[in-house]
C-alpha positions as a printed NumPy array, in Angstrom:
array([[  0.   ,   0.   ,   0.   ],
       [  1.298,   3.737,  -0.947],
       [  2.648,   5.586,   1.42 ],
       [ -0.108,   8.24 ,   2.296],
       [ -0.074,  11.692,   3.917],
       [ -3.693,  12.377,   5.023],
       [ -4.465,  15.959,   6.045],
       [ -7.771,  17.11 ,   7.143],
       [ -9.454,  20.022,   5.812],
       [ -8.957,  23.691,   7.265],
       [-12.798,  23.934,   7.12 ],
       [-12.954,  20.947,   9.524],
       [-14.466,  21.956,  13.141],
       [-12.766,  19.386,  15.044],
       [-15.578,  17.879,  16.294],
       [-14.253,  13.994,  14.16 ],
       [-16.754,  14.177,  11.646],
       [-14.402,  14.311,   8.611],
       [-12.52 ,  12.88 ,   5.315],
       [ -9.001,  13.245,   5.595],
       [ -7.596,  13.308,   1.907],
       [ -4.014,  12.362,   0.505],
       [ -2.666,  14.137,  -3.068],
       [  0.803,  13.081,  -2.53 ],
       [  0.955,   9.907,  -4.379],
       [  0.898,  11.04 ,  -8.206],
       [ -2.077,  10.34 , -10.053],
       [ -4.044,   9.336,  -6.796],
       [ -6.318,  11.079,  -4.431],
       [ -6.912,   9.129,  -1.47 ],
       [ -9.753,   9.824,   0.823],
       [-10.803,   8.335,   4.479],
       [-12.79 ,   8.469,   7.528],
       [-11.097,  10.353,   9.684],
       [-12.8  ,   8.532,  13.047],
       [-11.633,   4.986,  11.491],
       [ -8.362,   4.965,  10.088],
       [ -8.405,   2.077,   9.615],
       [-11.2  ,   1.271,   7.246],
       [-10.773,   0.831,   3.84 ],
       [ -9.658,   4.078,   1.895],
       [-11.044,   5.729,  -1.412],
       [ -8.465,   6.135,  -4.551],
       [ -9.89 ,   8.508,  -6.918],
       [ -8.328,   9.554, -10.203],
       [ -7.879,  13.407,  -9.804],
       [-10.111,  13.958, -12.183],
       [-13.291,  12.235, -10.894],
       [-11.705,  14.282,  -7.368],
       [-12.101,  17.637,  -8.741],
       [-15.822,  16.298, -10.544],
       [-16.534,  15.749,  -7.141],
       [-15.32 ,  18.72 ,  -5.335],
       [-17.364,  21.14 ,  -8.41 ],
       [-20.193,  19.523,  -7.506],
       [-20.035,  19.613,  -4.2  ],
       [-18.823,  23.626,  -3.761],
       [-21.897,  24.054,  -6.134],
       [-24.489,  23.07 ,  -3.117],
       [-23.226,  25.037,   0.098]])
């Protein structure tokens, strides 16, 4: 398994209900719970990541 480096978002409230996401393995974005680390973890391609993100910022 890659190496990793999960960060958690600056917009998280610290409360443990967050993703952590991990952009440092080239042509992978990797996304988890952050409460269970140890569950299985997302790979996107960076393109379906940003899809997602679009969509996303488009219903706040």
């Amino acid at each position: 398994m890659p190496n990793f480096e999960f960060v958690k978002s600056s917009y998280s409230s610290g409360n443990g209900e967050c993703v952590e996401v991990a952009r440092n393995i080239p042509g992978t974005v990797a996304v988890r719970d952050s409460k269970d680390t140890d569950a299985p973890i997302l790979q996107l391609i960076p393109g379906t990541w940003t899809a997602f993100l679009r969509l996303v910022s488009q219903h706040r």
